[in-house]
C-alpha positions as a Markdown table, in Angstrom:
| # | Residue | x | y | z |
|---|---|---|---|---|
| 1 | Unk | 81.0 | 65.1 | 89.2 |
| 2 | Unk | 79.1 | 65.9 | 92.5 |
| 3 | Unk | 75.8 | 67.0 | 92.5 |
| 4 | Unk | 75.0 | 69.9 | 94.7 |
| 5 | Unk | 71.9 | 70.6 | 96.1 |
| 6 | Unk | 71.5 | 73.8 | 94.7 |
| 7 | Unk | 70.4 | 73.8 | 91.2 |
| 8 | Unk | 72.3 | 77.0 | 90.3 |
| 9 | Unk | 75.9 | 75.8 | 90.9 |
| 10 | Unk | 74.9 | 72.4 | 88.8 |
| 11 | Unk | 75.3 | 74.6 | 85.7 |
| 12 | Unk | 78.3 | 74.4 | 83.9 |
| 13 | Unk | 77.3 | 76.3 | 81.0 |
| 14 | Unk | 78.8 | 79.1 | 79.7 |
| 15 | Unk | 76.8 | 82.5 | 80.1 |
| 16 | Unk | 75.5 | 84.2 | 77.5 |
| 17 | Unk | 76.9 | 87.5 | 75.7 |
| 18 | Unk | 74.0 | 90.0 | 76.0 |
| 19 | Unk | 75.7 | 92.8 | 74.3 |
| 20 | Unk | 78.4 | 93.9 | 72.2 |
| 21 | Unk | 79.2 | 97.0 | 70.6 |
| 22 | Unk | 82.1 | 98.9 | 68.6 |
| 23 | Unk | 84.0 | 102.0 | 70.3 |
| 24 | Unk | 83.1 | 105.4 | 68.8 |
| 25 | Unk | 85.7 | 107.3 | 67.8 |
| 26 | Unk | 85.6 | 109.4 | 70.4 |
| 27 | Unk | 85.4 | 106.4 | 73.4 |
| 28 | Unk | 88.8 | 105.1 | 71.5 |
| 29 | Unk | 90.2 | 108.5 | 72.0 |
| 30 | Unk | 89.3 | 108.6 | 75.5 |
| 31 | Unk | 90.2 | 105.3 | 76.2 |
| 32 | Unk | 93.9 | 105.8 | 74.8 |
| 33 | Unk | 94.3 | 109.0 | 76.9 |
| 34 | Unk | 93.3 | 107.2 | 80.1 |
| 35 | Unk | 95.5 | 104.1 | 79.3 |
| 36 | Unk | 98.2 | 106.5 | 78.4 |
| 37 | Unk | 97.6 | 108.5 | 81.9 |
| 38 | Unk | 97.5 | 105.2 | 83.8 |
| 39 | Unk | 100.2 | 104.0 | 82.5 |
| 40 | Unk | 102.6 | 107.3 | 83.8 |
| 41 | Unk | 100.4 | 107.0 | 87.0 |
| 42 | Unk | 101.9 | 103.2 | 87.4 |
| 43 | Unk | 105.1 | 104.3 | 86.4 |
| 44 | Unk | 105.7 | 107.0 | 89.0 |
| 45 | Unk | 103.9 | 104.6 | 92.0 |
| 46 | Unk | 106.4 | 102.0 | 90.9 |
| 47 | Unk | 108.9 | 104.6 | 91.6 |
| 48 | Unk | 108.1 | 106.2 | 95.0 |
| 49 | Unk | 107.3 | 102.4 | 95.8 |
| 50 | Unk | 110.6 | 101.7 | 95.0 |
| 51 | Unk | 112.5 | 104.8 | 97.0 |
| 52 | Unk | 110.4 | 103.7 | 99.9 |
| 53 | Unk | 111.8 | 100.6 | 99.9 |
| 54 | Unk | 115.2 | 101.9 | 100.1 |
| 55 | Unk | 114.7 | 104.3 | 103.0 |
């Protein structure tokens, strides 16, 4: 493999995890209501997209 001159794209490591941590309770709930709300949000874009197209 080629060596660059700068040291920093030479490494090929993977980075290092500094943090993980499990949802509260309340963060899941939060979560699912904004994936849920997304998810109609996507649905009706996809629509008008779709209407728009047929104009």
């Amino acid at each position: 493999m080629k060596k660059f001159s700068s040291p920093r794209w030479n490494d090929t490591t993977l980075p290092d995890v500094i943090a993980s941590r499990e949802l509260t309770e309340e963060e899941k709930k939060r979560e699912k209501e904004f994936n849920e709300q997304f998810k109609k949000w996507l649905k009706d874009r996809k629509l008008k997209r779709q209407s728009n197209k047929t104009k």
